[in-house]
C-alpha positions in Angstrom: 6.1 2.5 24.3 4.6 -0.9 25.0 1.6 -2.5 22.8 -0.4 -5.4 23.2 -1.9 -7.6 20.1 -4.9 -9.2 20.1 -6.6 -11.7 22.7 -5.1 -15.2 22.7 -6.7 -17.4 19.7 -7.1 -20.7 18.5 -5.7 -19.4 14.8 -3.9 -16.9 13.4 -3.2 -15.5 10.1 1.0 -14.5 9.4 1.8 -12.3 6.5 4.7 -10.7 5.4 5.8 -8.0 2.4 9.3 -7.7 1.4 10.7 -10.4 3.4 13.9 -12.3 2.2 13.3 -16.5 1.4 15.4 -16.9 4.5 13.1 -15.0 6.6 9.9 -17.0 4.9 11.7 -20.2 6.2 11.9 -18.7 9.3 8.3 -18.0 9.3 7.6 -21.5 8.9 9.7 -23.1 11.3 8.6 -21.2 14.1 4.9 -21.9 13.1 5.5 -25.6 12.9 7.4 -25.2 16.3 3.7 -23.8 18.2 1.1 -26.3 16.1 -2.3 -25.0 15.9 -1.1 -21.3 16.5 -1.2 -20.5 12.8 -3.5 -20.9 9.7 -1.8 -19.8 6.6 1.0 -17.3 5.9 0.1 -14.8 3.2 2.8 -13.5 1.0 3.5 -10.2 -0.8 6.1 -8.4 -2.6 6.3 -5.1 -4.1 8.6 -4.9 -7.4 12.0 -3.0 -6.2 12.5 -2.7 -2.6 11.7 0.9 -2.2 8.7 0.7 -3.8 6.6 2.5 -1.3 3.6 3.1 -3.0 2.9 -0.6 -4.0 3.8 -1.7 -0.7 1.2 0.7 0.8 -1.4 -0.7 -1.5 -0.7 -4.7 -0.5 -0.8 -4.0 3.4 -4.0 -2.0 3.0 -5.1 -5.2 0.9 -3.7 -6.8 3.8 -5.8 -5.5 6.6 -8.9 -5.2 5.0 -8.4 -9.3 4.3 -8.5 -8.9 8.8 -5.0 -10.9 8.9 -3.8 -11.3 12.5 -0.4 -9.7 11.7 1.7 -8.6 9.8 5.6 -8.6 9.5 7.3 -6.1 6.9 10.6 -4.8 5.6 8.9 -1.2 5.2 10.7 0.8 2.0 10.2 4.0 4.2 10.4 4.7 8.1 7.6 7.4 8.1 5.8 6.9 4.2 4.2 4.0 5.8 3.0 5.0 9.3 -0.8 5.8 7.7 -1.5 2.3 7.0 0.3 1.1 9.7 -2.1 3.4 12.1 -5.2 1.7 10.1 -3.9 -1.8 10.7 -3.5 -0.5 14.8 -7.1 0.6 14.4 -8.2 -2.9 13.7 -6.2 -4.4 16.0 -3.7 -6.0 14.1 0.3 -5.7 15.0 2.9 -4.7 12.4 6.8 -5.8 12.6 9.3 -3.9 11.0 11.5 -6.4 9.8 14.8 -5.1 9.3 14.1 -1.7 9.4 13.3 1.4 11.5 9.7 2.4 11.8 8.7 5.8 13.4 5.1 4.8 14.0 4.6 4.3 17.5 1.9 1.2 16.3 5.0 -0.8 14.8 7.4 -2.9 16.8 10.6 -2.9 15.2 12.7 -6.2 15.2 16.2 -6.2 13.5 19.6 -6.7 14.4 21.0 -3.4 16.3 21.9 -1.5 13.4 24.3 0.5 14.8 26.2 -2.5 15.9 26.2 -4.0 12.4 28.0 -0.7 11.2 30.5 -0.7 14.3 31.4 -4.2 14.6 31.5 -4.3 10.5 34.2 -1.5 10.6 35.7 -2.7 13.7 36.6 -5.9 11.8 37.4 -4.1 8.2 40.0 -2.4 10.1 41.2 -5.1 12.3 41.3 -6.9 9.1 43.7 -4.2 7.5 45.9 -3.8 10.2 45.0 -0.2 10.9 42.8 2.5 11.4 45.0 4.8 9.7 44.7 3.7 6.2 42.4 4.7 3.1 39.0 3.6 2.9 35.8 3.2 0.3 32.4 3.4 1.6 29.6 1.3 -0.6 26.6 2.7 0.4 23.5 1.3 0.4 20.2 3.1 -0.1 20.8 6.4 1.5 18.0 7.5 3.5 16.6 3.8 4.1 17.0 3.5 8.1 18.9 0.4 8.6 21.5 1.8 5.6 21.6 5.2 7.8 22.1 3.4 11.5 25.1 0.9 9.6 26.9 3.7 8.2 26.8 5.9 11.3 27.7 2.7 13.7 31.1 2.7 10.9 31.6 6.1 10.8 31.6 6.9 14.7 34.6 3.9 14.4 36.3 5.6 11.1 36.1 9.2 13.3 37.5 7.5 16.5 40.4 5.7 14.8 41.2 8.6 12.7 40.3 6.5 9.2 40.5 8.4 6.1 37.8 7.7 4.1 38.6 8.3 0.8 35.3 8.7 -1.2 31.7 6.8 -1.1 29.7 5.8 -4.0 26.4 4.3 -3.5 25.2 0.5 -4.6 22.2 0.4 -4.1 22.0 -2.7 -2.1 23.2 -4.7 -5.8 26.4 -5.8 -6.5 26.1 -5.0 -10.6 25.8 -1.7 -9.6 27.8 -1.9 -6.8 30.7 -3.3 -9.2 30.4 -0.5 -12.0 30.5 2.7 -9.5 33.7 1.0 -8.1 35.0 0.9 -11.2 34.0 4.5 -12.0 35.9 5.1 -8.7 39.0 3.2 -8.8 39.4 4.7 -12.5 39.5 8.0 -11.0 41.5 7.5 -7.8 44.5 5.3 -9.1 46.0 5.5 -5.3 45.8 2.5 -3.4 42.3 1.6 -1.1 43.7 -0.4 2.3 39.8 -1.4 2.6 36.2 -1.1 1.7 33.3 -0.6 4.1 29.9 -1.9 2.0 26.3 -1.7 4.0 25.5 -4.9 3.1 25.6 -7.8 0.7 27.9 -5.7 -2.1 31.0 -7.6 -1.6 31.0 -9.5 -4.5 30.5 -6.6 -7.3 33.7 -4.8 -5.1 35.3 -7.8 -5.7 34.6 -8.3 -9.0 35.5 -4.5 -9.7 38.9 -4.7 -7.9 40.0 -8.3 -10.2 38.7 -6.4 -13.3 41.3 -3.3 -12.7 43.6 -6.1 -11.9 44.2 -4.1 -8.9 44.7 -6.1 -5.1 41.1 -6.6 -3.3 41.6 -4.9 -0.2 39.9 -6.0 2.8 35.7 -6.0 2.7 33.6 -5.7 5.3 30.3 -8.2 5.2 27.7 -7.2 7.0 24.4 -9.4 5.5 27.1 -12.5 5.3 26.0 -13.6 1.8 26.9 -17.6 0.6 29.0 -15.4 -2.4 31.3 -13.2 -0.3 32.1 -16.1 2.7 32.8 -18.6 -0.2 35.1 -15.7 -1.6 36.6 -15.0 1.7 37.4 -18.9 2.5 38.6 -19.3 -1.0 41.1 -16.6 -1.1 42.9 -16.8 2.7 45.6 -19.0 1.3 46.2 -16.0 -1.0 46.2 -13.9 1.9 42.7 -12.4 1.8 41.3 -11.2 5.1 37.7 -10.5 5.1 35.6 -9.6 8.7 31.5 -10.4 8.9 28.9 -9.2 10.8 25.6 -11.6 10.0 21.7 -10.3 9.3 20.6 -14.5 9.5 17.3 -14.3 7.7 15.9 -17.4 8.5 16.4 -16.5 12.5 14.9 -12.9 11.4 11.9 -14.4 10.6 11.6 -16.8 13.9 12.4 -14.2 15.7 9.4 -12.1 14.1 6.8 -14.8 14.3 7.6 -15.9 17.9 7.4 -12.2 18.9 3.6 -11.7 16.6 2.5 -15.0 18.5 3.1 -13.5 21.7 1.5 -10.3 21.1 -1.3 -12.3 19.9 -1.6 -14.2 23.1 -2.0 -11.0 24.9 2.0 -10.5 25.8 2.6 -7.1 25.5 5.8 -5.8 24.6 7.6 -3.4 26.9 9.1 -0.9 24.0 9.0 -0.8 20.3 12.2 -1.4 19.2 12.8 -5.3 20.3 16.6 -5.8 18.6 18.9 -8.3 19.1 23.2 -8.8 18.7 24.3 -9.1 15.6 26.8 -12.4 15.4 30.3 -11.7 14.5 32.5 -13.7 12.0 36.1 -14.7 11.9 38.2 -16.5 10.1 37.9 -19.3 13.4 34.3 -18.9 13.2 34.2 -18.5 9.5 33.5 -22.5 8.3 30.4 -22.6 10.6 28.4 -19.7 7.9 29.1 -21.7 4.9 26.9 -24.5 3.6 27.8 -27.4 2.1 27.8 -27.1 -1.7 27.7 -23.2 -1.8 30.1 -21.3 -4.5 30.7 -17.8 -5.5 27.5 -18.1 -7.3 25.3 -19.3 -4.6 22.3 -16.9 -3.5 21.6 -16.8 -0.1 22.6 -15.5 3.4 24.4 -17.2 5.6 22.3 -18.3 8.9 25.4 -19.9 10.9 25.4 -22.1 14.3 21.6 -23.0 15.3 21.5 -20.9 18.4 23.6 -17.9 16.8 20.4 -16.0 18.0 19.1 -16.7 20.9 15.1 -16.1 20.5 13.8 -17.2 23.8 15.6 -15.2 26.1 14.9 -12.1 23.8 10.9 -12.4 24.4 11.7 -12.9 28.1 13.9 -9.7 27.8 11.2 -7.4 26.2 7.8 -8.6 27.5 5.8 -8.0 29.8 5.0 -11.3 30.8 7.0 -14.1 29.8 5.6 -15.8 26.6 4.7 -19.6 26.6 5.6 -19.7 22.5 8.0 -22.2 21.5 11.4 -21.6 19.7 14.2 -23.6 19.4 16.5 -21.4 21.0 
């Protein structure tokens, strides 16, 4: 279903809840990239990512403050869709940033999930050499859409290439807590793990868990591509370490998301609600060009790779109506 913002404007008003620092600097840039377009970017952020009811309470604070838009990482695909209906009511567009929205009054923007999960296993097993051997499945936060689209992009790849998937614990998106149900695992499955397939941005507590039980680290997926687990990955290929990525770049999450809320806002409307885009792949020839300068193992952030990994202007050609005179640098 296609949606139009608001009437073209001298200013506008971003917010966001929930979004990553990456995706703030992404914010920005784009804003600086279409001068005069925006006023002041508000920010909120609830305490623990599925915190639905707080997040509920700032976006109503949120559209009673009349802000022009406003770009989210929603804790819930349907707990939300009330106050997203009363921000439609008012006129104001929501983006679902990195997640799946059932509200037919959000757009959601995020990398194709399922193409994280498929091109994450695709290179975990690649990675091990085959599709036959034993896998562990990190999950996520089951029942959070993204974590549900990744896992059934992997398992459609598992089911195809007749993977036996061992067991699954669930991380909850942290890798303390990711590391101490791997341990719980490993101490109860002394056989030997060929790989492990985490949601996202987990590799470094299965790492961690894998060294601690002095046991080999198998091959890990990373789908998020955090500074940690590519500095691990580089690091350890001399040792023969293989490691596969599929990236979420949060800085080009959040250009993408306010060059598609300035379109809307200049009266582009978008053709369908689900804008996503391809989620770049890394390899070990591609694998230098995600790392930054000065990152190590301890470093927190996500890796954004090449500047045009992303491609933002040819997406808003691809899923407006019209095609939309904001600026981007891709």
């Amino acid at each position: 279903m296609g949606r139009r913002g608001r009437s073209a404007c001298p200013t506008t008003r971003a917010t966001s809840t929930r979004w990553t620092s990456g995706s703030g600097i992404g914010l920005k840039n784009e804003a600086k990239l279409n001068p005069g377009l925006v006023s002041g970017i508000v920010t909120t952020t609830p305490p623990t990512p599925n915190d639905v009811a707080t997040q509920i309470q700032q976006m109503r604070s949120l559209v009673q403050q009349n802000v022009d838009f406003i770009v989210s990482t929603l804790g819930s695909p349907t707990a939300l869709n009330g106050v997203i209906d009363q921000a439609a009511s008012k006129n104001i567009p929501v983006i679902s940033l990195l997640g799946q929205s059932t509200d037919k009054n959000a757009v959601n923007l995020q990398p194709n999930p399922i193409q994280l999960g498929y091109y994450g296993a695709k290179g975990l097993l690649t990675a091990m050499g085959t599709g036959t051997g034993t896998v562990l499945i990190v999950d996520g936060i089951p029942g959070l859409s993204i974590d549900t689209d990744i896992l059934k992009g992997a398992q459609q790849v598992f089911k195809a290439c007749g993977t036996n998937v061992v067991g699954t614990v669930v991380g909850k998106f942290d890798s303390t807590i990711a590391k101490t149900q791997v341990l719980t695992f490993l101490s109860a499955h002394p056989g030997k793990i060929d790989g492990v397939f985490q949601v996202s941005d987990m590799a470094p507590g299965v790492f961690s868990a894998f060294h601690q039980v002095g046991r080999p680290v198998p091959p890990v997926d990373d789908i998020g591509a955090p500074a940690a687990s590519l500095v691990y990955w580089k690091a350890n290929q001399a040792n023969g370490y293989k490691g596969s990525g599929v990236a979420i770049p949060a800085i080009k999450d959040g250009t993408y998301s306010m060059a598609a809320a300035l379109a809307m806002l200049q009266g582009h409307g978008v053709k369908i609600t689900d804008i996503p885009y391809a989620p770049p792949v890394i390899d070990n020839a591609s694998l230098s060009q995600w790392i930054e300068p000065g990152w190590t193992q301890s470093t927190n952030a996500l890796g954004d790779g090449p500047p045009c990994s992303v491609q933002i202007t040819p997406l808003l050609k691809t899923y407006f109506t019209t095609t939309p005179t904001v600026k981007s640098a891709c």
